[in-house]
N, C-alpha and C positions, 0 to 999 in steps of 0.2 A: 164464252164466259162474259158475263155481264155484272157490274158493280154498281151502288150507288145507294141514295135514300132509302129504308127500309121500303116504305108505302109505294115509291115508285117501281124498285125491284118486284114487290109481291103483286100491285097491279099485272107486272109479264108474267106473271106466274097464275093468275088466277084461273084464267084459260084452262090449268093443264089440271087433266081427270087428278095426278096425284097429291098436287094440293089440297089438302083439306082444310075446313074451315079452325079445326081444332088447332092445324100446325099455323094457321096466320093469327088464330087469338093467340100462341105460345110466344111468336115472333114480337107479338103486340105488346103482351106483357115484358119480355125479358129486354124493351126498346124502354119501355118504360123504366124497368127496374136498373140499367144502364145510365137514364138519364139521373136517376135519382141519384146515383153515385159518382154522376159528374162527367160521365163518358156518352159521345156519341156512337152513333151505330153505324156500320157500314153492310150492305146485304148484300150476296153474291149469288146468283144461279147459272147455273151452263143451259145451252140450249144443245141439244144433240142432233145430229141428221134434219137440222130443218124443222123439227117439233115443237112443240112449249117448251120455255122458260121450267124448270124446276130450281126451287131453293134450295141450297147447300150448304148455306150457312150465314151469320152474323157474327161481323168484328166488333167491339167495341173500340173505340178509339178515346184516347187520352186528348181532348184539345183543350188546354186553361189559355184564359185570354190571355192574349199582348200586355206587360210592362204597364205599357200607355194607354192602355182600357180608359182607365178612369177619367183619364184628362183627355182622350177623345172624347168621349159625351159629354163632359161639364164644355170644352169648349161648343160642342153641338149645339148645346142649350143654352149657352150664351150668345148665339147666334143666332137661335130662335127657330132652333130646329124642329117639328113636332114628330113623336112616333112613341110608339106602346108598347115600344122594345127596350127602352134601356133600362139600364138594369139600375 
């Protein structure tokens, strides 16, 4: 059993004849549809007898920022941080 990144899980997986391309655009969309509601994903496949990787499934995860989101990047930026992440 193997967990992690959607795109990373589905890379071990693409290898294997029963992934199809349908079930990674489903995975794609439903990662998206997930983020839009605020949740990250989590993807999980077993490997059997030494074979590929197949997909099993996608968690959704609840993560809201830290309390101190806000006042980490203002101090960031006050510091003269640069990056094209904050929010």
């Amino acid at each position: 059993v193997t967990k992690g990144m959607p795109e990373v899980v589905l890379g071990l997986c693409l290898g294997s004849q029963s992934e199809s391309s349908d079930k990674a655009d489903k995975m794609r969309s439903d990662v998206i549809k997930f983020a839009q509601r605020g949740f990250r994903s989590l993807a999980v496949a077993i490997n059997q007898n030494g074979g590929d990787f197949q997909l099993i499934g996608l968690l959704p995860i609840f993560d809201p920022p830290r309390e101190d989101t806000a006042e980490t990047i203002r101090k960031a930026i006050e510091l003269g941080t640069r990056s094209d992440h904050f929010v």
